[in-house]
BALUMMAR-155455 format. One record per residue: residue number from 1; residue in three letters; x, y, z of N, C-alpha, C in turn. Coordinates in Angstrom, 3 decimals, always signed. Example, Ala and Ser with C-alpha at 12.3 -4.5 7.8 and 13.67 -1.06 7.14 Angstrom:
BEGIN
+-----+-----+----------+----------+----------+----------+----------+----------+----------+----------+----------+
!   n ! res !     n_xx !     n_yy !     n_zz !    ca_xx !    ca_yy !    ca_zz !     c_xx !     c_yy !     c_zz !
+-----+-----+----------+----------+----------+----------+----------+----------+----------+----------+----------+
!   1 ! ALA !  +13.190 !   -5.690 !   +7.800 !  +12.300 !   -4.500 !   +7.800 !  +13.200 !   -3.300 !   +7.800 !
!   2 ! SER !  +12.850 !   -2.250 !   +7.080 !  +13.670 !   -1.060 !   +7.140 !  +12.900 !   +0.030 !   +7.870 !
+-----+-----+----------+----------+----------+----------+----------+----------+----------+----------+----------+
***
This chain:
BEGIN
+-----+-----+----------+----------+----------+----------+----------+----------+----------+----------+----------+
!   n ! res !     n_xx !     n_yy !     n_zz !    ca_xx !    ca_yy !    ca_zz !     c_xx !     c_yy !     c_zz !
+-----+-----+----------+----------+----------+----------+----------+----------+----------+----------+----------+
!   1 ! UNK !   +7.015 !  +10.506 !  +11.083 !   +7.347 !   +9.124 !  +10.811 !   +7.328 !   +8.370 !  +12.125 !
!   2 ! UNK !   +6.495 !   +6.717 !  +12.371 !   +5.947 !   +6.391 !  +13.908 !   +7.505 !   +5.567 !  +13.381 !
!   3 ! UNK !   +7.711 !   +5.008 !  +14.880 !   +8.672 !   +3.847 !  +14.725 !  +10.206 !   +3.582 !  +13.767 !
!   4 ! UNK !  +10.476 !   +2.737 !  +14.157 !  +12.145 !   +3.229 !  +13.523 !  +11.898 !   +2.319 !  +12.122 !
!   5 ! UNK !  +13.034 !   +2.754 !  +11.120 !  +12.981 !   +2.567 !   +9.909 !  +13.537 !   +1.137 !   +9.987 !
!   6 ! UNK !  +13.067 !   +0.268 !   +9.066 !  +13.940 !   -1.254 !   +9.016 !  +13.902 !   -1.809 !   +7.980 !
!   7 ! UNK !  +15.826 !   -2.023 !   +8.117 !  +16.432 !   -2.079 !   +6.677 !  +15.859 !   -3.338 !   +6.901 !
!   8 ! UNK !  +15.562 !   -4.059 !   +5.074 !  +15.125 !   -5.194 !   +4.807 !  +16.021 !   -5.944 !   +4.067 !
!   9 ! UNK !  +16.640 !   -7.042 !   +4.501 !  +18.162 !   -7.540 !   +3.972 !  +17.311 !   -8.392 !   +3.459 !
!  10 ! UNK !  +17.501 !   -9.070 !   +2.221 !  +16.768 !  -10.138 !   +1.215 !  +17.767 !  -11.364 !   +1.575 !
!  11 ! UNK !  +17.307 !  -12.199 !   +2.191 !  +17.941 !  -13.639 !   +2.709 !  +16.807 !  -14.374 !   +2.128 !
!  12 ! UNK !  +17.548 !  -15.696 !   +1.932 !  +16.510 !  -16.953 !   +1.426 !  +15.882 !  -17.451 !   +3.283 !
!  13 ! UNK !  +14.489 !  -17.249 !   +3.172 !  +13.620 !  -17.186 !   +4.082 !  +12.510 !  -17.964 !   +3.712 !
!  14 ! UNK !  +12.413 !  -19.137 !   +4.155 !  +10.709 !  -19.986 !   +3.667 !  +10.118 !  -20.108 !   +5.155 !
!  15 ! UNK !   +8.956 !  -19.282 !   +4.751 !   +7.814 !  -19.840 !   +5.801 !   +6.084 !  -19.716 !   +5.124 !
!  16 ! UNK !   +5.371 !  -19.331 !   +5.247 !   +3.944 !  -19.555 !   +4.474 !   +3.677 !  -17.890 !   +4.901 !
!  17 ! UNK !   +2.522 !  -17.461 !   +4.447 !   +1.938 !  -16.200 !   +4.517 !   +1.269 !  -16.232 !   +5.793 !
!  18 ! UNK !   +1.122 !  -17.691 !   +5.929 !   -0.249 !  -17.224 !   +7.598 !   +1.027 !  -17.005 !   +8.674 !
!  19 ! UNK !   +2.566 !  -17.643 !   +8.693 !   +3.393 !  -17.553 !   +9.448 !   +3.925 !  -15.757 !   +9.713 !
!  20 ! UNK !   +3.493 !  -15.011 !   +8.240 !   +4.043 !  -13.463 !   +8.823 !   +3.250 !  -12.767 !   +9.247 !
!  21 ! UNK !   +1.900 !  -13.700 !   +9.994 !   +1.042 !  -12.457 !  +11.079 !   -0.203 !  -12.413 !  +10.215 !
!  22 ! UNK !   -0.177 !  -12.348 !   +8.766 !   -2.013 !  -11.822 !   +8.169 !   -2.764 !  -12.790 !   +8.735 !
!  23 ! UNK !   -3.713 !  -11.911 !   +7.972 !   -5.318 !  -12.347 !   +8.752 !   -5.523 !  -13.497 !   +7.711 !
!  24 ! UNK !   -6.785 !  -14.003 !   +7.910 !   -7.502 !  -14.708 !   +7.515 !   -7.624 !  -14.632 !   +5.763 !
!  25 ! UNK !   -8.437 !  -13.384 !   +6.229 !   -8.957 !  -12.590 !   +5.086 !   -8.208 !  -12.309 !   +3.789 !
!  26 ! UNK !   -6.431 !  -12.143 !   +3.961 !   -5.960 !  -11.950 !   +3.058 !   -5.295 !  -13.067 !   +2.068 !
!  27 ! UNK !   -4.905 !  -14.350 !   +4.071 !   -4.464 !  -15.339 !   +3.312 !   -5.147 !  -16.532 !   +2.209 !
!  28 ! UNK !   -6.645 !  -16.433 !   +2.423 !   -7.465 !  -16.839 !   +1.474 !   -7.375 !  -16.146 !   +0.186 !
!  29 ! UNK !   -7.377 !  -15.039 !   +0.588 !   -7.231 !  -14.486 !   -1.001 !   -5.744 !  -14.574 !   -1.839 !
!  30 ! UNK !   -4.313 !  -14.701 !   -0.936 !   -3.652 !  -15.109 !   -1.370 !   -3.657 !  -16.353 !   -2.401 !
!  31 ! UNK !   -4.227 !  -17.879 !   -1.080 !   -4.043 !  -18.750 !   -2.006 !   -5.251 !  -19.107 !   -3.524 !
!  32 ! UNK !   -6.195 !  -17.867 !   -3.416 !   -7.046 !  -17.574 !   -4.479 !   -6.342 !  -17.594 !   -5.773 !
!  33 ! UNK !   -5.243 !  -16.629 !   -5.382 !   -4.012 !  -16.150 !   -6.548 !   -3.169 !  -17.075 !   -6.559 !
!  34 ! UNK !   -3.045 !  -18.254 !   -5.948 !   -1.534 !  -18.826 !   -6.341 !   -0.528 !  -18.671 !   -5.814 !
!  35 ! UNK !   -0.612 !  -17.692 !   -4.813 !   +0.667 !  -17.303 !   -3.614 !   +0.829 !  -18.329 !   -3.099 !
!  36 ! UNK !   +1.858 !  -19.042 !   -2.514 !   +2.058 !  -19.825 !   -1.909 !   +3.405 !  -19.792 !   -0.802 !
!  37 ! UNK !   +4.504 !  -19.269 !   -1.174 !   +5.408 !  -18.813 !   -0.823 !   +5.716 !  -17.836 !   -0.518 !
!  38 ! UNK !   +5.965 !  -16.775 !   +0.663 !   +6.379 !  -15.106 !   +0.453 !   +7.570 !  -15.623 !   -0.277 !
!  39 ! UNK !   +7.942 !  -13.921 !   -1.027 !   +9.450 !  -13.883 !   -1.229 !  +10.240 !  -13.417 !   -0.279 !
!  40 ! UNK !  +11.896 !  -12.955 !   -0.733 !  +12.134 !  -12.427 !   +1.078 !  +12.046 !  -11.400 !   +0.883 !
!  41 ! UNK !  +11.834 !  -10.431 !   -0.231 !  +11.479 !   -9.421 !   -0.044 !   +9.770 !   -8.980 !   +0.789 !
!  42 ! UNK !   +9.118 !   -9.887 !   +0.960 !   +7.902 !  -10.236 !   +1.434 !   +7.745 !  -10.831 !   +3.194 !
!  43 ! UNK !   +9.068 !  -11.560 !   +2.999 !   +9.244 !  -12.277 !   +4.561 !  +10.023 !  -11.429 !   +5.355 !
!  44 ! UNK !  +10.238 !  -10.419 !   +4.706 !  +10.968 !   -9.409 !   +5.848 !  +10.333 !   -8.477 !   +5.816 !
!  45 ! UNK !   +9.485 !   -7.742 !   +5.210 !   +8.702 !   -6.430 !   +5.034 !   +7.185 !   -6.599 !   +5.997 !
!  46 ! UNK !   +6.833 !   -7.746 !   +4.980 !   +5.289 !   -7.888 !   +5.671 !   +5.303 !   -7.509 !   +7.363 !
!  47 ! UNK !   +6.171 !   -8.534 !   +8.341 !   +6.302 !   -8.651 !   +9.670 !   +6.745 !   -7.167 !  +10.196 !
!  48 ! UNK !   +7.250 !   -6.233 !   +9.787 !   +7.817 !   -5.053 !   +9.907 !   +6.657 !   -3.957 !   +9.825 !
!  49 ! UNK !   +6.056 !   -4.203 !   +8.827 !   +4.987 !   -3.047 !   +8.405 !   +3.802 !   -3.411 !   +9.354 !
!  50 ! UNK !   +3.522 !   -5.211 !   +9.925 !   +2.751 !   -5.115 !  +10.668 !   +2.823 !   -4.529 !  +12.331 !
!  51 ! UNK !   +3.848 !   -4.270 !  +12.336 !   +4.530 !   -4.190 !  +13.407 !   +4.095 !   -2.460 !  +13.671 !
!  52 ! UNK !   +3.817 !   -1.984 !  +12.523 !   +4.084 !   -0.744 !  +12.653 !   +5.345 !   +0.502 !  +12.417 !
!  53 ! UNK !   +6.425 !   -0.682 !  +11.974 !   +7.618 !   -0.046 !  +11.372 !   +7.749 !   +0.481 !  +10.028 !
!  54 ! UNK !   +8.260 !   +1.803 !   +9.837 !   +8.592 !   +1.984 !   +8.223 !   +9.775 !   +1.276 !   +8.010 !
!  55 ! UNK !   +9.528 !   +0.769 !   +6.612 !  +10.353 !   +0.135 !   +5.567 !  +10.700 !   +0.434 !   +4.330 !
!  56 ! UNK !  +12.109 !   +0.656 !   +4.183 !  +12.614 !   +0.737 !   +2.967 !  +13.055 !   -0.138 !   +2.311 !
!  57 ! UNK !  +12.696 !   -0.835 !   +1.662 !  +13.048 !   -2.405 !   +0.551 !  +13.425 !   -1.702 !   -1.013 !
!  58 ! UNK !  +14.390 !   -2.448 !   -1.158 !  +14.631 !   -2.371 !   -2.965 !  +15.050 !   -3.463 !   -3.338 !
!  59 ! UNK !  +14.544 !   -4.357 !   -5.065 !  +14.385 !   -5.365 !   -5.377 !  +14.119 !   -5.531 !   -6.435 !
!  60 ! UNK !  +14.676 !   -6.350 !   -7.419 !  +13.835 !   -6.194 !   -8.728 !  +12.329 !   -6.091 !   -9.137 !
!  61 ! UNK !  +12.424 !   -6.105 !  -10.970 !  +11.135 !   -5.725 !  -10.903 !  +10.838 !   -8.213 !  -10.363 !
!  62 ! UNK !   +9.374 !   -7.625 !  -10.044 !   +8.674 !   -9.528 !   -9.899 !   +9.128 !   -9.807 !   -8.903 !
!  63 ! UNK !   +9.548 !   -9.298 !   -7.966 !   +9.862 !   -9.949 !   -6.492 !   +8.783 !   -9.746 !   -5.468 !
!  64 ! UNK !   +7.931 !   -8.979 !   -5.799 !   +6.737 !   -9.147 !   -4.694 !   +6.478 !   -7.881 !   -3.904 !
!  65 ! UNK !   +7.336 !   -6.966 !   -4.460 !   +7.437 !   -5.544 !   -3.705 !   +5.955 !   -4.836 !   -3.636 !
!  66 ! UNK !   +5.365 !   -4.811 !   -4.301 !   +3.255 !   -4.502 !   -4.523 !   +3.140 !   -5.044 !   -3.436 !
!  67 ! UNK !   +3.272 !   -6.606 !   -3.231 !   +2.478 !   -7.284 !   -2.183 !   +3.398 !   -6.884 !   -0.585 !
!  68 ! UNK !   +4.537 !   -7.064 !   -0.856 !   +5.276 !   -6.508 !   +0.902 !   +4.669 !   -5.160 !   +1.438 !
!  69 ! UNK !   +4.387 !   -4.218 !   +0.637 !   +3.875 !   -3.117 !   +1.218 !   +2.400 !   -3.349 !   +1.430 !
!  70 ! UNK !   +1.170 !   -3.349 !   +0.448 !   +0.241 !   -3.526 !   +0.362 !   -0.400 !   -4.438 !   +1.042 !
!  71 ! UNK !   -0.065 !   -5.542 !   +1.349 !   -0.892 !   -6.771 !   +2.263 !   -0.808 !   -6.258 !   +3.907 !
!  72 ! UNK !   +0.612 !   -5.565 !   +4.202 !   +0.621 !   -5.226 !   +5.683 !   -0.593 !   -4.198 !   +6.106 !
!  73 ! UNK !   -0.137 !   -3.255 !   +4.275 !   -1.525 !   -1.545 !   +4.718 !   -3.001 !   -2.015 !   +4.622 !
!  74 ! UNK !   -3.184 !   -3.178 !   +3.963 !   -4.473 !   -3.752 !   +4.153 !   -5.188 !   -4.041 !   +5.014 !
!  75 ! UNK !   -4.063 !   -4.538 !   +5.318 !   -4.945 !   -5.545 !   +6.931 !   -4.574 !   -5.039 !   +8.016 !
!  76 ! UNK !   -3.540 !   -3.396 !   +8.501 !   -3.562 !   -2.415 !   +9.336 !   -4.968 !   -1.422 !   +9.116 !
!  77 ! UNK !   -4.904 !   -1.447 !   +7.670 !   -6.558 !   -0.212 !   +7.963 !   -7.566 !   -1.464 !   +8.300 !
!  78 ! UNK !   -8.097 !   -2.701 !   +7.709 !   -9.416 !   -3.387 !   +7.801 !   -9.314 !   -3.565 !   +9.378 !
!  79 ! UNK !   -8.257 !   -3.454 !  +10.208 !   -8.300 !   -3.704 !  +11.799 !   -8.732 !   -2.196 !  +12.356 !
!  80 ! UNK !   -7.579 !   -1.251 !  +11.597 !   -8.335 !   -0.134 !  +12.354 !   -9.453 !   +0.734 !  +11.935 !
!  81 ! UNK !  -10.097 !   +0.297 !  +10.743 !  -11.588 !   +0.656 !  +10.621 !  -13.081 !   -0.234 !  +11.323 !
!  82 ! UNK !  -12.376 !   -1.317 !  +11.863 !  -13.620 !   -1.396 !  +13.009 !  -14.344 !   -1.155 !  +13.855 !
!  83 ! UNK !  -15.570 !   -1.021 !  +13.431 !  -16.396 !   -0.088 !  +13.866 !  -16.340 !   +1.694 !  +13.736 !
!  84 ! UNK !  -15.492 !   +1.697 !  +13.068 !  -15.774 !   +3.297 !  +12.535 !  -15.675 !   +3.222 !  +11.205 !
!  85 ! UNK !  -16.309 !   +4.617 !  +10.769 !  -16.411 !   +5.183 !   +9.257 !  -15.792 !   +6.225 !   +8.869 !
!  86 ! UNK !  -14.672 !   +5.897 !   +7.762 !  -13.717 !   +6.735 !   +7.718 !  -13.935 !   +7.237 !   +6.428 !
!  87 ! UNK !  -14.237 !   +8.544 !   +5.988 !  -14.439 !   +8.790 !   +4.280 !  -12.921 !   +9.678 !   +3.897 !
!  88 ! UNK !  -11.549 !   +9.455 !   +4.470 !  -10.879 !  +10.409 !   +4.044 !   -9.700 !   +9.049 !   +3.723 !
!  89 ! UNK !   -8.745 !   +9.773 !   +2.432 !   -7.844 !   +8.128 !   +2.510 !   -6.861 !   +8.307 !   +3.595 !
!  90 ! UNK !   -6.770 !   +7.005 !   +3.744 !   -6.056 !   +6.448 !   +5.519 !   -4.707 !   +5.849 !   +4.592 !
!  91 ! UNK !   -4.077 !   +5.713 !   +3.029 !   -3.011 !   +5.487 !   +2.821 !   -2.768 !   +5.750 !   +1.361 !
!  92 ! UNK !   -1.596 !   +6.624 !   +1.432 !   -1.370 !   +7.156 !   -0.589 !   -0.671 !   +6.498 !   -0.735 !
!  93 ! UNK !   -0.460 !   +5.874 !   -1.873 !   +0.882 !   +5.020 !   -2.412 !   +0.865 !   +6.395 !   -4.191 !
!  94 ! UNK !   +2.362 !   +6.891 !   -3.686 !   +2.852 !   +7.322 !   -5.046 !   +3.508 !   +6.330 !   -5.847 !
!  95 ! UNK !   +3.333 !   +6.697 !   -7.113 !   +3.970 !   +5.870 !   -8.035 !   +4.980 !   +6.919 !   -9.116 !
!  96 ! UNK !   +5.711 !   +6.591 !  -10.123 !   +6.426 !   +7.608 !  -11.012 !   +5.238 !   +7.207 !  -12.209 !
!  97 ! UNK !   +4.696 !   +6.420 !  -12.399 !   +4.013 !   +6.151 !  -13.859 !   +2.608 !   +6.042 !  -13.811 !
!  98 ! UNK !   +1.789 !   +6.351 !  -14.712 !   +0.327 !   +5.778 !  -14.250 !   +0.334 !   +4.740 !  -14.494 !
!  99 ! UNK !   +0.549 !   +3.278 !  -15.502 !   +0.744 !   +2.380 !  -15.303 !   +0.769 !   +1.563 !  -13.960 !
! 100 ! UNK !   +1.973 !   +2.080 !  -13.651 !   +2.068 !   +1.377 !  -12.155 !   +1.286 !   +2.131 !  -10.976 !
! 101 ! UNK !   +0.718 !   +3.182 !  -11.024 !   -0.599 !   +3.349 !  -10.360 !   -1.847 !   +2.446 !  -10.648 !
! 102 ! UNK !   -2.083 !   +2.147 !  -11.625 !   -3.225 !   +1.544 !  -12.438 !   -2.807 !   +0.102 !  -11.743 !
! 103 ! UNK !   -1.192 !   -0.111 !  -11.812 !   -1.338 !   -1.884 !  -11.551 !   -1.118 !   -2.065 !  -10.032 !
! 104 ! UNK !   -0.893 !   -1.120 !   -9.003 !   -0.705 !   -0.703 !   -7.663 !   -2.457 !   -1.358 !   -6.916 !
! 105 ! UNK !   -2.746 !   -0.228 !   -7.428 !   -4.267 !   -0.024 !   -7.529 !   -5.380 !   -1.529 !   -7.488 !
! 106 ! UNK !   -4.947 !   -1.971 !   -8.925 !   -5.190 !   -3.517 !   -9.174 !   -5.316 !   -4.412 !   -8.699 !
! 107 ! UNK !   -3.706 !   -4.424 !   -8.087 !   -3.216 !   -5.398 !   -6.822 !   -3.847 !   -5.034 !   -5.633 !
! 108 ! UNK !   -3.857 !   -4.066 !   -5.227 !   -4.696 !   -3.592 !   -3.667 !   -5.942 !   -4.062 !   -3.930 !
! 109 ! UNK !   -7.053 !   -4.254 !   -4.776 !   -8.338 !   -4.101 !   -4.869 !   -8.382 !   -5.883 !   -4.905 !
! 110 ! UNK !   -7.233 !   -6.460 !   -5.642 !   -7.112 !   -7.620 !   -5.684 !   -6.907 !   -8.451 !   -4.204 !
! 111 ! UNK !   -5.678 !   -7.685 !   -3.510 !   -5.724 !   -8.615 !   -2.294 !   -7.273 !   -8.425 !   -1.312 !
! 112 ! UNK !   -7.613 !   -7.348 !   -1.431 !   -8.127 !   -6.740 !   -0.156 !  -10.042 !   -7.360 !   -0.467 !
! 113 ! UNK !   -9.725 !   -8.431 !   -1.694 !  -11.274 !   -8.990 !   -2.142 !  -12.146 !   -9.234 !   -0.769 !
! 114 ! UNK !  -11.649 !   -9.887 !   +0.531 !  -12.337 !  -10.140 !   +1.171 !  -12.504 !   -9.188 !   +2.512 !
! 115 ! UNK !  -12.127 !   -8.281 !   +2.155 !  -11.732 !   -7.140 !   +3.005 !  -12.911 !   -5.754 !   +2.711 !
! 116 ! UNK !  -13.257 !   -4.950 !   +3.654 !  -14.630 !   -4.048 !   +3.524 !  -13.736 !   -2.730 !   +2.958 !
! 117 ! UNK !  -12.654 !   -2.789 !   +2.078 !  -12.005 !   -1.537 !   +1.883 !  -12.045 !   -1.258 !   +0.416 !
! 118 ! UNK !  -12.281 !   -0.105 !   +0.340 !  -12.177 !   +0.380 !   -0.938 !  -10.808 !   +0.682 !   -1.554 !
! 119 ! UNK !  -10.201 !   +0.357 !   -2.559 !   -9.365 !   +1.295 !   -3.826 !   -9.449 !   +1.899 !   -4.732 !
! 120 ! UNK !   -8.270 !   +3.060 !   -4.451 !   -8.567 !   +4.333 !   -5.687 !   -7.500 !   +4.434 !   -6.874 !
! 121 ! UNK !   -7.489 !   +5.067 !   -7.288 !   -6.159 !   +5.277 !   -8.157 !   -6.453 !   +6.545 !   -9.314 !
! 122 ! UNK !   -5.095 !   +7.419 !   -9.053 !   -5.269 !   +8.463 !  -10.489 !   -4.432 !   +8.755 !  -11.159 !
! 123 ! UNK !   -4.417 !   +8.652 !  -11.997 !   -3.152 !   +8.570 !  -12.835 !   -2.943 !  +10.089 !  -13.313 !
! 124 ! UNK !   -3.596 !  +10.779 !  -13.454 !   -2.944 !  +12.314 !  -14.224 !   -3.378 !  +13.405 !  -12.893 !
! 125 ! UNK !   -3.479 !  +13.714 !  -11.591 !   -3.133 !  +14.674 !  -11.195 !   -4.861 !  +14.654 !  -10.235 !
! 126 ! UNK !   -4.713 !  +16.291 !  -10.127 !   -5.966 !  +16.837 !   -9.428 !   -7.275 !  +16.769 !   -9.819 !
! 127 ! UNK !   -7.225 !  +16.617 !  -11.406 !   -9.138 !  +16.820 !  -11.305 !   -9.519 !  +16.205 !  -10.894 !
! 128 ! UNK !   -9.328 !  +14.793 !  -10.602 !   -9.996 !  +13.370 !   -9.994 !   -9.740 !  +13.383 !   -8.496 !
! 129 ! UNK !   -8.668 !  +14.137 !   -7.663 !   -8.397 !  +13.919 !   -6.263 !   -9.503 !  +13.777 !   -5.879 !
! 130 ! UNK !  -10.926 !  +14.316 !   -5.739 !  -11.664 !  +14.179 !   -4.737 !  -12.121 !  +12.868 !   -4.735 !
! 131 ! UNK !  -11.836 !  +11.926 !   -5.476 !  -12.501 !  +10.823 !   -5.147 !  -11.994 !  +10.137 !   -4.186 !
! 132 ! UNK !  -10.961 !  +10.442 !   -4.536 !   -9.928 !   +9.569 !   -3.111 !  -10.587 !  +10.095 !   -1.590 !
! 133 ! UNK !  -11.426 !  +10.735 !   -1.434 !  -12.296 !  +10.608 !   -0.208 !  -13.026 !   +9.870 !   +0.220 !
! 134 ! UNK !  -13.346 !   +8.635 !   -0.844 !  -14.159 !   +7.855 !   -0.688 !  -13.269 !   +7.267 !   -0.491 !
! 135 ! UNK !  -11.914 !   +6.441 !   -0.882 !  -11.819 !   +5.287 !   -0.929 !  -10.176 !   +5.625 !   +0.599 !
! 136 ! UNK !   -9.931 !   +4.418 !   +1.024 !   -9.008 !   +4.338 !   +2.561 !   -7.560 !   +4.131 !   +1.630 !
! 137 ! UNK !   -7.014 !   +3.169 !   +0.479 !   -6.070 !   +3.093 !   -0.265 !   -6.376 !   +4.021 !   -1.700 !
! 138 ! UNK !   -5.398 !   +4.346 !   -1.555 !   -5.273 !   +5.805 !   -2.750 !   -4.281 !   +5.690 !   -3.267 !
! 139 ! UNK !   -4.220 !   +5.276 !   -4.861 !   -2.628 !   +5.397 !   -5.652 !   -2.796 !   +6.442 !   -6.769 !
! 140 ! UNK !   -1.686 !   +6.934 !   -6.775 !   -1.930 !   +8.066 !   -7.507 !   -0.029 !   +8.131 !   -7.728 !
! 141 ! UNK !   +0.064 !   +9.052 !   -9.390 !   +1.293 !   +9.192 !   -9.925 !   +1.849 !  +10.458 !   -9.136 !
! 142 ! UNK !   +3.320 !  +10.571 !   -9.145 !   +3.951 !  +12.077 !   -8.126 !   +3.128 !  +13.243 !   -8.976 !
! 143 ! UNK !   +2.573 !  +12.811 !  -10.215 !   +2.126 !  +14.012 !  -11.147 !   +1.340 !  +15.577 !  -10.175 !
! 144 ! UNK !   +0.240 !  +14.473 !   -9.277 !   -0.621 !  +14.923 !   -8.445 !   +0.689 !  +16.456 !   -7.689 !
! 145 ! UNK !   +1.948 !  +16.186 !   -6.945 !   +2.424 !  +16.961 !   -6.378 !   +3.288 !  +18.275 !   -7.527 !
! 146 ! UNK !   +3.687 !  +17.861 !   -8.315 !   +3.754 !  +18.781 !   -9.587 !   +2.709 !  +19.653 !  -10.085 !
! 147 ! UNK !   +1.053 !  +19.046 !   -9.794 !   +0.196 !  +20.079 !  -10.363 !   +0.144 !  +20.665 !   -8.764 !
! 148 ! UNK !   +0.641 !  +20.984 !   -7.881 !   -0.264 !  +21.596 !   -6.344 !   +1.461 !  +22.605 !   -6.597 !
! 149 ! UNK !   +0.606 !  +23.811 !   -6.735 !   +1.967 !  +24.969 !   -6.800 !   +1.626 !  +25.960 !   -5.330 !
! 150 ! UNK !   +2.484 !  +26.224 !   -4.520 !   +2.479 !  +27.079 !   -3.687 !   +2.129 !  +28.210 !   -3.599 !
! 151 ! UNK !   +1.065 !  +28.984 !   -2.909 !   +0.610 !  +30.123 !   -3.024 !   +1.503 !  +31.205 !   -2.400 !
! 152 ! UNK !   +1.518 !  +32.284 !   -3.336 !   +3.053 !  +33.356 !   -2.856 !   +1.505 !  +34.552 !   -1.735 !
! 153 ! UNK !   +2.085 !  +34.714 !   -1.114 !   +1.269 !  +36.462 !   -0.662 !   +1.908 !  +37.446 !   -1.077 !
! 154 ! UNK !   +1.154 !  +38.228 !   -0.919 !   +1.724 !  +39.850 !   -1.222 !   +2.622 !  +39.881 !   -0.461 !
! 155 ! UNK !   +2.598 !  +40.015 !   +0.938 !   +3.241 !  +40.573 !   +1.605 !   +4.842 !  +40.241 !   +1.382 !
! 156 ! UNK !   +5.169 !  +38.964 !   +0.662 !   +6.525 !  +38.585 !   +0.747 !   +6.960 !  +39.119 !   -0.604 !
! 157 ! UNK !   +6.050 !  +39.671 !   -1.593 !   +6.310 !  +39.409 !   -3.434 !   +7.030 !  +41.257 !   -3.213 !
+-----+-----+----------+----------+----------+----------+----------+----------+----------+----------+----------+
***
């Protein structure tokens, strides 16, 4: 784990999306969607994750929690895939449901429209992992770590 963890206190916070650091690239596609406002679950995360800090946020459901994580991992890989070619994923997002893999997924492919990055997503486990080699964002349900069982050796059985 790089950098220290930072708690994200939800305060009423107004500033615009180009004010928490994104690029270009995303904030167009923001106001594509209608974003106009971060939330504060958004105005405290985004600046943190760009920073390079892990973050732990909790928040209801519709507060923007997809976009606080996802807009920072976007526009950290589209900076650090310049000029190189990366075929292995550079970020997993677990989910508990495929649903919310499916709508994880959605949203990433959604912000990242003007962005050279691919999204993946799998909802039931291993047969599909290999695709996620192609793509840099990878969502996938915890299912995936439930089907990967530990190999015993002899020597210990």
């Amino acid at each position: 784990v790089r950098g220290k963890l930072a708690a994200v206190h939800l305060s009423k916070v107004h500033m615009s999306f180009s004010s928490l650091g994104l690029i270009d690239q995303i904030t167009r596609t923001l106001a594509t969607l209608d974003y106009t406002t971060p939330t504060p679950v958004q105005s405290q995360a985004i600046p943190a994750v760009l920073a390079g800090r892990d973050v732990m946020a909790a928040a209801q459901t519709g507060t923007g929690k997809t976009a606080a994580f996802a807009l920072p991992i976007l526009q950290r890989l589209s900076q650090d895939a310049a000029g190189t070619t990366h075929r292995a994923p550079r970020a997993l997002v677990l989910t508990p449901t495929r649903e919310l893999a499916a709508q994880v997924a959605d949203n990433a492919t959604g912000y990242g429209r003007y962005l050279k990055l691919r999204t993946n997503r799998n909802g039931a486990g291993l047969p599909a992992l290999w695709q996620a080699s192609r793509s840099p964002v990878y969502a996938s349900t915890t299912a995936v770590f439930r089907r990967v069982r530990p190999t015993r050796s002899r020597a210990s059985s």
